[in-house]
BAFI-3210 file (N, C-alpha, C; in Angstrom, 3 decimals, decimal comma, padded with zeros to 6 digits):
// residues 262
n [1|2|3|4|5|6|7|8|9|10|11|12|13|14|15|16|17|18|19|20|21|22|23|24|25|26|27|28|29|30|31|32|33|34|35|36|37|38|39|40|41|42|43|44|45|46|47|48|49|50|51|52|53|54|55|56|57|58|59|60|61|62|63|64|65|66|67|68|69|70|71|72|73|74|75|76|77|78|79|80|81|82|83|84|85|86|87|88|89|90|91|92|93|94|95|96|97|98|99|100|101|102|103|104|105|106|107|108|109|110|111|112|113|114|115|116|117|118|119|120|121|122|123|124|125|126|127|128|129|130|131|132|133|134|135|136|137|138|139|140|141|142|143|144|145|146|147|148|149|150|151|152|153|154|155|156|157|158|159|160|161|162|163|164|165|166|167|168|169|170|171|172|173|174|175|176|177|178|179|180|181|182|183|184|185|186|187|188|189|190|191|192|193|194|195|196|197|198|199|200|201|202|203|204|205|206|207|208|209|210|211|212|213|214|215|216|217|218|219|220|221|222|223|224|225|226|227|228|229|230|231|232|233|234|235|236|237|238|239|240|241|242|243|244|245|246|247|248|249|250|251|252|253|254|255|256|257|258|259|260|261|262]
n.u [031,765|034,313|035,054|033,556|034,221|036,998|036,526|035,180|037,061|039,268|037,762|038,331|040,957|040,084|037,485|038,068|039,694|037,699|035,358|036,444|036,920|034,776|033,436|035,056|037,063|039,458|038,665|036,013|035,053|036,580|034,670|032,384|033,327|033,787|030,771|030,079|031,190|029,841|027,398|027,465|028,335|026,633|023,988|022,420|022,048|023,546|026,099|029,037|028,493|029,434|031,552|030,988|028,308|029,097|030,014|027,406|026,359|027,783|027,539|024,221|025,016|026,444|024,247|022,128|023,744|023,771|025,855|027,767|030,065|033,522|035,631|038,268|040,966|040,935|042,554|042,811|041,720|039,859|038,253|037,109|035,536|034,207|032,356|030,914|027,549|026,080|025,993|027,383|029,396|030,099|029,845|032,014|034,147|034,136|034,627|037,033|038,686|038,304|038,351|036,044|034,143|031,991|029,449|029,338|029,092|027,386|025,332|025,807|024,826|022,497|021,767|020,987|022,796|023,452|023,261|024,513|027,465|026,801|026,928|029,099|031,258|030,347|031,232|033,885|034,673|033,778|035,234|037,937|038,063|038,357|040,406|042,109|044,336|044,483|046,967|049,181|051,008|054,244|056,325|058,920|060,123|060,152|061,182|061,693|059,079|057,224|058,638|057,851|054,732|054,471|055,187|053,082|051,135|051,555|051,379|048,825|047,272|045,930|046,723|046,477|047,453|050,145|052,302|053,858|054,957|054,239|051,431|050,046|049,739|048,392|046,506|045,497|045,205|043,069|041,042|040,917|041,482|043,279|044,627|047,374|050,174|053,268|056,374|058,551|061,506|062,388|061,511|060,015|060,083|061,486|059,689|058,475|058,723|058,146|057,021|054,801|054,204|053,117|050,998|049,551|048,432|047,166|045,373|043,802|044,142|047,369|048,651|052,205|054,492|058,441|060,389|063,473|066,632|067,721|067,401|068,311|066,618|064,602|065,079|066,797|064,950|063,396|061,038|060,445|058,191|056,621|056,511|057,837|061,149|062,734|065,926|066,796|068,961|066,036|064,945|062,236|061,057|061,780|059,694|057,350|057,364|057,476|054,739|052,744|053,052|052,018|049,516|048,193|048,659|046,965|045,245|045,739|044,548|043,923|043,497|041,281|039,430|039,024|038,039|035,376|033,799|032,890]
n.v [-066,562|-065,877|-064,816|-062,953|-061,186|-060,461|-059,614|-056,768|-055,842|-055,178|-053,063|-050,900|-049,034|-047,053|-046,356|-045,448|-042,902|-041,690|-041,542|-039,974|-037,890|-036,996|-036,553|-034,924|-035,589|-037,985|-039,474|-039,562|-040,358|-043,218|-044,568|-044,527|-045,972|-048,521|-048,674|-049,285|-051,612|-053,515|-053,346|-054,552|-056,897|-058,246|-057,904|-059,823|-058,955|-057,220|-058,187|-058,802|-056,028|-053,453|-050,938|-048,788|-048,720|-048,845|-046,755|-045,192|-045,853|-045,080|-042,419|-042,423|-042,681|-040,564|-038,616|-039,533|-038,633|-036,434|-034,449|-032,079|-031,853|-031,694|-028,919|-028,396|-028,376|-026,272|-025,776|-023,810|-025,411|-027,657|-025,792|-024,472|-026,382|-027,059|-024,851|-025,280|-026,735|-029,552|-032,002|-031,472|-031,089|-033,879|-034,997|-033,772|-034,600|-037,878|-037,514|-036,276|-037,165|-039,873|-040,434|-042,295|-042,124|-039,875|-040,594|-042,745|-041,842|-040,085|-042,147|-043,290|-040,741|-040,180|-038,587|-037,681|-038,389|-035,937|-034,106|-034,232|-033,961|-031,134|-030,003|-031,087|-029,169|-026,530|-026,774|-027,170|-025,521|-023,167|-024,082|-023,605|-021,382|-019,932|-020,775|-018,853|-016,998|-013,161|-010,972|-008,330|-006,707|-004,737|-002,829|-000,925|-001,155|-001,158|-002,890|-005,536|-005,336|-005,931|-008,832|-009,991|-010,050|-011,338|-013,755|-014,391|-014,574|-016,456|-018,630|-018,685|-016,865|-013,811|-010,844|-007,494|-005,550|-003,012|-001,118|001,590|002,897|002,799|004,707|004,041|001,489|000,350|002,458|000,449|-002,168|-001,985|-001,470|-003,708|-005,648|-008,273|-011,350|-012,199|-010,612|-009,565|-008,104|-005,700|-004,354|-001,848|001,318|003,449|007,206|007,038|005,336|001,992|-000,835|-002,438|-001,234|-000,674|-003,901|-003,752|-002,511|-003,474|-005,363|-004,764|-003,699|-005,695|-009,633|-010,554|-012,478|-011,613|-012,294|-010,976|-009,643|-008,794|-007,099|-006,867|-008,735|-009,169|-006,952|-007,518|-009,529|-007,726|-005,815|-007,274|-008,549|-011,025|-012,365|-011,421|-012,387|-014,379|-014,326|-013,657|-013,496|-011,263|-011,001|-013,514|-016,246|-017,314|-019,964|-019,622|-018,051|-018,951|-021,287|-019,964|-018,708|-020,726|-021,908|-020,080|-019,394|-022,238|-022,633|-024,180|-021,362|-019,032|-018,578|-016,263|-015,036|-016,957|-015,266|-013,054|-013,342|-014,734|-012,988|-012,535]
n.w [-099,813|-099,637|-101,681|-102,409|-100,721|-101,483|-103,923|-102,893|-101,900|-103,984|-105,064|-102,863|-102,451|-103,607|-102,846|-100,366|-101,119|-102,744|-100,443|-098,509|-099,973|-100,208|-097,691|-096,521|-094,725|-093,310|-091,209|-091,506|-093,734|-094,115|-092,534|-093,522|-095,200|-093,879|-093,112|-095,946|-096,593|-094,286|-095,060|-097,733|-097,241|-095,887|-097,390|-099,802|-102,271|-103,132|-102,887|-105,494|-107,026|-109,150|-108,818|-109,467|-108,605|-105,851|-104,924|-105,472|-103,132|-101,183|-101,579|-100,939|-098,594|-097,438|-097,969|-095,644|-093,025|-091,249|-090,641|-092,490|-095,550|-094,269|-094,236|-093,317|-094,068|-095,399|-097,237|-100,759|-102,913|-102,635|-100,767|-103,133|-104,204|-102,410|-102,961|-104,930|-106,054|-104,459|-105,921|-108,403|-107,237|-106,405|-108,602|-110,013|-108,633|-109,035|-111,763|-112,148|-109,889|-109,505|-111,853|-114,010|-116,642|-117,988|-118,304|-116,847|-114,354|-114,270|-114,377|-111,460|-109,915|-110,880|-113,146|-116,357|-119,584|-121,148|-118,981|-117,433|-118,270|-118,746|-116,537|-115,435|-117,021|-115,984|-113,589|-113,722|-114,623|-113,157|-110,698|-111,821|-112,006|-109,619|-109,027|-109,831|-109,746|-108,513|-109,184|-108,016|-108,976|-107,431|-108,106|-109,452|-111,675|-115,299|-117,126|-115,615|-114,223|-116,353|-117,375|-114,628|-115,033|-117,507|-116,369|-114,781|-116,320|-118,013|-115,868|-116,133|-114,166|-113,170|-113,755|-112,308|-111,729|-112,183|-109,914|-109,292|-106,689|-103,023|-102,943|-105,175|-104,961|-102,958|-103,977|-106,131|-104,904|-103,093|-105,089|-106,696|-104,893|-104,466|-104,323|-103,714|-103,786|-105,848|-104,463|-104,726|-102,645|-102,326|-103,719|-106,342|-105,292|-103,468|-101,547|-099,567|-099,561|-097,706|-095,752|-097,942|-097,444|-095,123|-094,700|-095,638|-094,812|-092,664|-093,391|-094,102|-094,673|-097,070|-099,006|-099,699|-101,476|-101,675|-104,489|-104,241|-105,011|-102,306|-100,104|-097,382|-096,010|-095,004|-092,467|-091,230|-090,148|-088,934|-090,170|-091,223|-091,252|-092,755|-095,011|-097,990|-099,712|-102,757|-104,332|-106,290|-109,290|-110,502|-111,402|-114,172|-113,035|-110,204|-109,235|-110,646|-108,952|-106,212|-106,698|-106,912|-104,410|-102,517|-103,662|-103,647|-100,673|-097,856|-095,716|-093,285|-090,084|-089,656|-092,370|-092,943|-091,555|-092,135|-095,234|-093,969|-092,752|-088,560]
ca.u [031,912|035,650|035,009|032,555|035,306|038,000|035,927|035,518|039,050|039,758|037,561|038,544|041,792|039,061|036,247|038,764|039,627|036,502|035,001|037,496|037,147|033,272|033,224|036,419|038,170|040,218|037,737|034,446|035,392|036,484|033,589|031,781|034,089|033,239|028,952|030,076|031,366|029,335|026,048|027,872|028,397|025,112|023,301|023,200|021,833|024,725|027,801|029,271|028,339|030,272|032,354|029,465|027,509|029,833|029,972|025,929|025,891|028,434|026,477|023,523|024,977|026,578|023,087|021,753|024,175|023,378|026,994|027,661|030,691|034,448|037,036|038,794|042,028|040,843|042,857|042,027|041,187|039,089|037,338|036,681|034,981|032,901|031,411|030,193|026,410|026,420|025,735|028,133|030,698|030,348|030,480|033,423|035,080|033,479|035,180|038,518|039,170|038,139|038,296|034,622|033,453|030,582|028,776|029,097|029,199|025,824|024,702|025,873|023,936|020,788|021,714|021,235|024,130|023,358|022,966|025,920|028,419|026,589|026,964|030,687|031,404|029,921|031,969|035,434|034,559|033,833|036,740|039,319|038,073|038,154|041,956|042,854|044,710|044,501|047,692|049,461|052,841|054,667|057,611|059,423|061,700|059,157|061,847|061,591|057,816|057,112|058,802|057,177|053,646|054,679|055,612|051,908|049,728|051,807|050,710|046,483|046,431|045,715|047,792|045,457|048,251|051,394|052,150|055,507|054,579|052,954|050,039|049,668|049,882|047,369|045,164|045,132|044,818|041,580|040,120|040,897|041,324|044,355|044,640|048,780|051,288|054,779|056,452|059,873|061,481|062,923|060,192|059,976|059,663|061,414|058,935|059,332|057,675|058,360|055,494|053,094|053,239|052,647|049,840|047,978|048,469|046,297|044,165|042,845|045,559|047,294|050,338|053,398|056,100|059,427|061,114|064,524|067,788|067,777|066,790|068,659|065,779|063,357|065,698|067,372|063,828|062,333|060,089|060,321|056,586|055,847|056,486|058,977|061,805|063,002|066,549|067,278|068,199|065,590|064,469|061,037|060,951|061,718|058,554|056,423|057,365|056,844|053,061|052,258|053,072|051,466|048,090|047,670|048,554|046,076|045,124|046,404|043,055|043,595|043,020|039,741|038,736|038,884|037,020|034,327|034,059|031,747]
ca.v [-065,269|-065,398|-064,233|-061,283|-059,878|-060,366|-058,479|-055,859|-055,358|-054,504|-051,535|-050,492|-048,414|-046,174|-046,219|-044,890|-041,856|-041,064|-041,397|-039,260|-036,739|-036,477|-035,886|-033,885|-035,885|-039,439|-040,415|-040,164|-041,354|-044,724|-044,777|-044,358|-047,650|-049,405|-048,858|-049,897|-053,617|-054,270|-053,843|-055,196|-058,351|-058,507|-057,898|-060,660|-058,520|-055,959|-058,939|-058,389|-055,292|-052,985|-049,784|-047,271|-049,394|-048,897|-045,101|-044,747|-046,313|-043,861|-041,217|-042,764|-043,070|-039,491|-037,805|-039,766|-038,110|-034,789|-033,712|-031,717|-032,189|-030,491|-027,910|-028,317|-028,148|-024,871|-025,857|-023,613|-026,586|-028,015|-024,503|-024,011|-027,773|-026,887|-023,474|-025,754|-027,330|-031,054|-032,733|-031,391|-031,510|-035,215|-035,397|-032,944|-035,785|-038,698|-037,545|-035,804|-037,774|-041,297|-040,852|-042,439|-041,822|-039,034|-041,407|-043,487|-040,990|-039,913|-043,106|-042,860|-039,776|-040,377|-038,057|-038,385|-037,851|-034,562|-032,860|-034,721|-033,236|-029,946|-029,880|-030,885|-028,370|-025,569|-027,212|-027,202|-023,528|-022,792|-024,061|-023,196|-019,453|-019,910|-021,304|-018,242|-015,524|-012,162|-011,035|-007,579|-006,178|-003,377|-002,651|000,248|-001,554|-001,394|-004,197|-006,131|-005,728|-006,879|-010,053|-010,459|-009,986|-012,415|-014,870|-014,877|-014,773|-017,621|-019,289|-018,827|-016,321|-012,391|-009,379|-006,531|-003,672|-002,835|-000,206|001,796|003,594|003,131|005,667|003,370|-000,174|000,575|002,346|-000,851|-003,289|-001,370|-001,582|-005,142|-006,929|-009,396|-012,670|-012,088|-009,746|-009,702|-006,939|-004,715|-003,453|-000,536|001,223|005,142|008,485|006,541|004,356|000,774|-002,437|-003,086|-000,480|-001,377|-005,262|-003,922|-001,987|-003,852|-006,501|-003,806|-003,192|-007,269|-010,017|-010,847|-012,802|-011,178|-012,429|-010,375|-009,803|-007,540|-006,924|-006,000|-009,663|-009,165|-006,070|-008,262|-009,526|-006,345|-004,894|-008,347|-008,654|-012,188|-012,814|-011,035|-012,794|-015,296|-013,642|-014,130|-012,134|-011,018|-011,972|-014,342|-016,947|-017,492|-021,102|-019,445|-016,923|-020,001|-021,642|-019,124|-018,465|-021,792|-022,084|-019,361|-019,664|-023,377|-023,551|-023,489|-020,289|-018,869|-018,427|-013,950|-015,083|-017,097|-014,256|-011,984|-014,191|-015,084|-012,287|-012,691]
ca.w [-099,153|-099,879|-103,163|-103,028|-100,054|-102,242|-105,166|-102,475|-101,502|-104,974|-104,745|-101,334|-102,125|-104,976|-102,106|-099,455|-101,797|-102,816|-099,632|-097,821|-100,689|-100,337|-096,520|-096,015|-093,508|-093,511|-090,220|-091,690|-095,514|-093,555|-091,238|-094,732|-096,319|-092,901|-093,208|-097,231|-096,461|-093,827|-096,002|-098,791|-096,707|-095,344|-098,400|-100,965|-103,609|-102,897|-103,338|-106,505|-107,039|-109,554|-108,182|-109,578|-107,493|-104,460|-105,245|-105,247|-102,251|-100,198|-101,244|-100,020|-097,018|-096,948|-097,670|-094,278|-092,684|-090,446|-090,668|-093,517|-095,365|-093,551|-095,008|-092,274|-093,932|-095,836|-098,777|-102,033|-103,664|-101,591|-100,845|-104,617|-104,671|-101,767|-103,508|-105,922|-105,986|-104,188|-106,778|-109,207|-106,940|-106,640|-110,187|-110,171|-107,620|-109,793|-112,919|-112,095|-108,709|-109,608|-113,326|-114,154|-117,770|-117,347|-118,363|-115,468|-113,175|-114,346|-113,487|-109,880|-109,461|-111,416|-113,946|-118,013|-119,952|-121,376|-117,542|-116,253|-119,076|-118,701|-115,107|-115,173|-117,458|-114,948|-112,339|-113,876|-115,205|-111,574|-110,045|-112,759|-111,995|-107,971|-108,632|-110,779|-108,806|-108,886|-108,442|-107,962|-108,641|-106,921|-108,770|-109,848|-112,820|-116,040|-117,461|-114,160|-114,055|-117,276|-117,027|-113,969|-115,397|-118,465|-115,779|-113,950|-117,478|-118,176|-115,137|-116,073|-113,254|-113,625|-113,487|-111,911|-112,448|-111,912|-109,305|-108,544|-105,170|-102,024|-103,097|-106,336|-104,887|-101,779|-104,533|-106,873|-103,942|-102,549|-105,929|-107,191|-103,911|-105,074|-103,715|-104,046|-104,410|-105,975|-103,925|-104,480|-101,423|-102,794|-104,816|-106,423|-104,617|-101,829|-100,655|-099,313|-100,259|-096,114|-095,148|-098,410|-096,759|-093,446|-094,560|-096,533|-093,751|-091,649|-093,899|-095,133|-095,165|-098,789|-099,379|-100,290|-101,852|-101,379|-105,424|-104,360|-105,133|-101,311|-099,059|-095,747|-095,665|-094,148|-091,757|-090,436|-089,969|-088,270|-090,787|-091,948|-091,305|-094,456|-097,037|-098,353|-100,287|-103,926|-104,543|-107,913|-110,137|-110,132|-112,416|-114,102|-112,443|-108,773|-109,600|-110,756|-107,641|-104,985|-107,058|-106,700|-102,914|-101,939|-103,822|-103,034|-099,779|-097,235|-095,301|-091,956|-089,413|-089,819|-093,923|-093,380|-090,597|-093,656|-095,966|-093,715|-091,032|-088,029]
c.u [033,282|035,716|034,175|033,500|036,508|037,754|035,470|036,290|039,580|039,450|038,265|039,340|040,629|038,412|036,624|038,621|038,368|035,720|035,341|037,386|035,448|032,931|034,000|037,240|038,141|038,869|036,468|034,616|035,211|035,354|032,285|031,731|033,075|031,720|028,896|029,982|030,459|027,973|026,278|027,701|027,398|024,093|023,304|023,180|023,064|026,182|027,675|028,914|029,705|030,779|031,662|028,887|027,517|029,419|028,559|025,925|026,648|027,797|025,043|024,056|025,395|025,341|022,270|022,344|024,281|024,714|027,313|029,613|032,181|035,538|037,850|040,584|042,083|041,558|042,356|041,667|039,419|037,725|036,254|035,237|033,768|031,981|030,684|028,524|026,611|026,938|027,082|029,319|031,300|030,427|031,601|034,540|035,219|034,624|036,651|039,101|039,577|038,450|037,357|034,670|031,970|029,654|028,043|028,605|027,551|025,058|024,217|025,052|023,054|020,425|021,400|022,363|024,567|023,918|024,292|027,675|028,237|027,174|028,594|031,379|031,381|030,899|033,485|035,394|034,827|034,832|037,851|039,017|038,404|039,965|042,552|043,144|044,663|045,859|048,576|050,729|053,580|055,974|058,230|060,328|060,243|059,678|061,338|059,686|056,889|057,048|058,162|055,051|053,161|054,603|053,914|051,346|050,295|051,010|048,942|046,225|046,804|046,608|046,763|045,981|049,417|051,535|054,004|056,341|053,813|051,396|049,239|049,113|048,478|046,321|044,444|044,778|043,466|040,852|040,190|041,431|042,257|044,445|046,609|049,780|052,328|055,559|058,116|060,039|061,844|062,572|060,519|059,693|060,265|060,924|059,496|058,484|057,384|056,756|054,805|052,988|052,535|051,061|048,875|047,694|047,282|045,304|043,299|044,786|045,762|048,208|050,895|054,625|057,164|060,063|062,390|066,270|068,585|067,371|066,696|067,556|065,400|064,059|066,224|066,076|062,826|061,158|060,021|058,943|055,971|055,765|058,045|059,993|062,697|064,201|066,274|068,399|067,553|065,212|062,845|060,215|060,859|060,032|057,382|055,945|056,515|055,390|052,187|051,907|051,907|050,063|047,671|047,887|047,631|045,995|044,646|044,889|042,746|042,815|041,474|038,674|038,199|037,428|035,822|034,303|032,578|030,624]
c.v [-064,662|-064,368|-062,905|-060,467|-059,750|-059,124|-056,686|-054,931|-054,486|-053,240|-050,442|-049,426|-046,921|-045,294|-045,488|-043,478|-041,318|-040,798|-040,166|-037,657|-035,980|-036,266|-035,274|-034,607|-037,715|-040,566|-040,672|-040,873|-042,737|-045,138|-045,049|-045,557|-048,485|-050,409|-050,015|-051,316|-054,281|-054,826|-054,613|-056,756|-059,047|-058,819|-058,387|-059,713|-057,823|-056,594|-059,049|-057,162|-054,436|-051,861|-048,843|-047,540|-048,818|-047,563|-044,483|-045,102|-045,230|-042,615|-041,435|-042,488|-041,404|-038,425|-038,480|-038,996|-036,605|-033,885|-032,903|-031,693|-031,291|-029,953|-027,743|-027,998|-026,282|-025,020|-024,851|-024,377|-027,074|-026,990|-024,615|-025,058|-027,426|-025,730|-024,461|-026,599|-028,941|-031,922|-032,542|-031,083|-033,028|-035,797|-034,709|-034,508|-037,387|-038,869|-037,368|-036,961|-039,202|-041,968|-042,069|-041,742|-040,969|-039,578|-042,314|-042,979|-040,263|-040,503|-043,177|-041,638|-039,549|-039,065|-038,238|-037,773|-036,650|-033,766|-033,480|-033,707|-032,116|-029,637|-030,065|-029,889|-026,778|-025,750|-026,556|-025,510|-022,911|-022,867|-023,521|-021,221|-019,009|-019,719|-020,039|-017,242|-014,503|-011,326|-009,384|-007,522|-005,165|-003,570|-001,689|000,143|-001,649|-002,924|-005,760|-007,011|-006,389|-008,493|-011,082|-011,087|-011,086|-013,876|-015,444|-014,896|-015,522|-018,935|-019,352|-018,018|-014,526|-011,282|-007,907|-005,430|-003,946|-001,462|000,612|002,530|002,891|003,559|004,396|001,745|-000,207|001,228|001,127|-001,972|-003,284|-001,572|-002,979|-006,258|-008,314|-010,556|-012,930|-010,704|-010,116|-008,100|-006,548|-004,361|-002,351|000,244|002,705|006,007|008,087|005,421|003,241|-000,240|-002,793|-002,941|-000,480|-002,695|-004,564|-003,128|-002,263|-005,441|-006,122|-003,799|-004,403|-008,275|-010,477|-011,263|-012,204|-011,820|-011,453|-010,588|-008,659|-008,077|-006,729|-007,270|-009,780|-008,107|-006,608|-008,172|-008,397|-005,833|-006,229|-008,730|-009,770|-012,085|-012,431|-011,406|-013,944|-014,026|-014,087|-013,131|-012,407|-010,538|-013,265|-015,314|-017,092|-018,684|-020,808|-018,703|-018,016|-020,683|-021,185|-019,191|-019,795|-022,495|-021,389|-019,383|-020,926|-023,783|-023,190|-022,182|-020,184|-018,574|-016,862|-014,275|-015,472|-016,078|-013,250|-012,291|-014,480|-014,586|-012,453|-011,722]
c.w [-099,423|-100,736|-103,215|-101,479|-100,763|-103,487|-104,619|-102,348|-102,485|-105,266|-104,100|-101,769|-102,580|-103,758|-101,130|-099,585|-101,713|-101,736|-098,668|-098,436|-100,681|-099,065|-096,016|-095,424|-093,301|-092,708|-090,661|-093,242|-094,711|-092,777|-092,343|-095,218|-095,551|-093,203|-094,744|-097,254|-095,936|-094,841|-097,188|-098,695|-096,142|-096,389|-099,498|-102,081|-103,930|-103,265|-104,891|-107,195|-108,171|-108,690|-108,376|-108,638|-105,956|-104,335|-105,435|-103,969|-100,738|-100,389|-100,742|-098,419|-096,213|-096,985|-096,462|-093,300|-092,275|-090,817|-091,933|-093,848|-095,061|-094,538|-094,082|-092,922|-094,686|-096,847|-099,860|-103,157|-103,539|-101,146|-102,014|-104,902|-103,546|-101,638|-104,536|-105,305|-105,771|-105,401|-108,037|-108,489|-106,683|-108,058|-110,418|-109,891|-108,702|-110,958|-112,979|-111,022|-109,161|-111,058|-114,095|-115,573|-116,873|-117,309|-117,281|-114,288|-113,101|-113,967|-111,949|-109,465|-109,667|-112,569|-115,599|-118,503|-120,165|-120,567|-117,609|-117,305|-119,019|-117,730|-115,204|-115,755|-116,904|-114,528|-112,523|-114,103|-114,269|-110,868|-110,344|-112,259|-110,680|-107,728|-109,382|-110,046|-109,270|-108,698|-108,729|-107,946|-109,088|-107,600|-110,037|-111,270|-114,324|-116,491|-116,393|-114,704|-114,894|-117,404|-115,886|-114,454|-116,294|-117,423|-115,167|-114,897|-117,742|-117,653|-115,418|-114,930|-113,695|-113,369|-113,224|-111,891|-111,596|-111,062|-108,603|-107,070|-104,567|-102,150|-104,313|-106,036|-103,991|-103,043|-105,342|-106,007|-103,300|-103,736|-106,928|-106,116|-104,381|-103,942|-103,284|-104,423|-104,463|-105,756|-104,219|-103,299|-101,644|-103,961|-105,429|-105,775|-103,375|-101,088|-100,506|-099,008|-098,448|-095,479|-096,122|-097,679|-095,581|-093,398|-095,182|-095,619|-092,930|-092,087|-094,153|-094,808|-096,541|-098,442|-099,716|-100,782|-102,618|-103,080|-105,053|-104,707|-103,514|-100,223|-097,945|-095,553|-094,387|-092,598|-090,275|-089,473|-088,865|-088,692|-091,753|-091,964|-092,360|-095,145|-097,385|-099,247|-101,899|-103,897|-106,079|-108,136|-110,027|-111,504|-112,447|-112,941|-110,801|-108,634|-109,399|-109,177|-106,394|-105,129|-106,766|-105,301|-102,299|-102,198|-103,611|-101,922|-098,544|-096,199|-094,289|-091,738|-089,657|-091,628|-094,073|-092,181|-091,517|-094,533|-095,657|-092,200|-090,295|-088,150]
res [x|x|x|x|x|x|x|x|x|x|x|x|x|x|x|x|x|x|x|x|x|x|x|x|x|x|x|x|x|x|x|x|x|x|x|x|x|x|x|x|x|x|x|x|x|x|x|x|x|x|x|x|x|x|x|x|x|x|x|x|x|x|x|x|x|x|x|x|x|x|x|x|x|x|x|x|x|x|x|x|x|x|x|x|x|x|x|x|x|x|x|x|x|x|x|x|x|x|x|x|x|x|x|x|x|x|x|x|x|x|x|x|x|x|x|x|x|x|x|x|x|x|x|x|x|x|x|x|x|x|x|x|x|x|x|x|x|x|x|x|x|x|x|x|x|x|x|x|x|x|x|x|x|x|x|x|x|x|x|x|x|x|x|x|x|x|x|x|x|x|x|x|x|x|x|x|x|x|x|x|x|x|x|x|x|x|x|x|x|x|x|x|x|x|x|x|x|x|x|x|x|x|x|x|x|x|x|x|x|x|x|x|x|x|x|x|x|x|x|x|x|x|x|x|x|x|x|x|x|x|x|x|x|x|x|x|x|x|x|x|x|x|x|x|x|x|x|x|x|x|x|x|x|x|x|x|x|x|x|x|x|x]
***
């Protein structure tokens, strides 16, 4: 008996992960491991068992399961993975997560090789497009805005226009719905990056992140809540940064009110 819990164990850290990653949340993954050992230990046929093995068998156990599985942290990761079709999100998990030959992973799901490479292929397509921002930026400097623009098609995410007013930014935001903006406070004709956040805050929420020559703005005005702030001169690397924060990290309760209104 020593021996087929020992050959367990070795799984275990894999089975944790994966588990954890196929019902959303730390408590039911383990509650998942738990059901795993016991039958493992119960069931001669089941000792020795390979790790595909293990990994057919948690999904067994998660399709018994009434609960369906949680986004609780809302992650855009996480989101993206649970727009996807069961099945090929457990091969998503399978392949990227656990790193499984498709092969294998086909196995585990009762796929043939063909589907299972097709199907992951969808998947990653799917996600990679979910993770790709749309992202807007207000800014009056063509030089400036440029560089900025260079900086996000760098990143794999979109540039939906460049806007140097108020009238311009609010029309481009209404008609490509951005996931992000990179905002000026001190824009043409006057205007002021302060009152586009605040009004496109009104209107839907969007991230902002603050690019000025101008930082204490925020401040003065009590308007931290808007947006993080970048001065300039800024570097590509601060740009990267901020884009990276802001589109992966999960999203405030007004954001998924938006997303998924009653």
């Amino acid at each position: 008996m020593e021996q087929y819990t020992g050959h367990f164990m070795q799984h275990l850290p894999y089975l944790r992960r994966y588990a954890r990653a196929l019902t959303g949340t730390s408590g039911r993954g383990d509650a998942l491991v738990t059901q795993t050992l016991e039958w493992y230990l119960e069931t001669e046929s089941a000792q020795g068992l390979s790790r595909s093995a293990l990994y057919r068998h948690l999904n067994q156990l998660q399709d018994e399961d009434s609960v369906p599985p949680s986004v609780a942290p809302y992650h855009p990761v996480e989101s993206a993975l649970m727009a996807l079709d069961e099945t090929d999100r457990r091969l998503y998990l399978l392949v990227n997560l656990e790193d499984l030959p498709v092969s294998d992973a086909a196995v585990v799901l009762g796929l043939a090789p063909e589907e299972a490479m097709e199907r992951l292929t969808h998947a990653r397509d799917r996600v990679r497009a979910r993770l790709t921002a749309t992202i807007l930026i207000v800014e009056d400097d063509a030089i400036i805005a440029y560089d900025l623009a260079e900086t996000v098609r760098g990143m794999g995410h979109v540039v939906c226009g460049n806007a140097a007013t108020m009238d311009e930014a609010l029309t481009l935001a209404a008609e490509h719905r951005p996931t992000l903006a990179l905002m000026d406070i001190r824009l043409a004709d006057g205007d002021n990056g302060l009152e586009v956040a605040r009004e496109l805050r009104a209107q839907r929420f969007l991230p902002v992140i603050f690019v000025t020559a101008f930082p204490d703005d925020l401040a003065k005005h009590g308007l931290e809540h808007l947006g993080p702030v970048i001065p300039k001169p800024f570097t590509r690397d601060q740009i990267e940064q901020a884009i990276t924060r802001a589109v992966f990290m999960p999203q405030p309760e007004d954001a998924r009110e938006t997303a998924h209104p009653h």
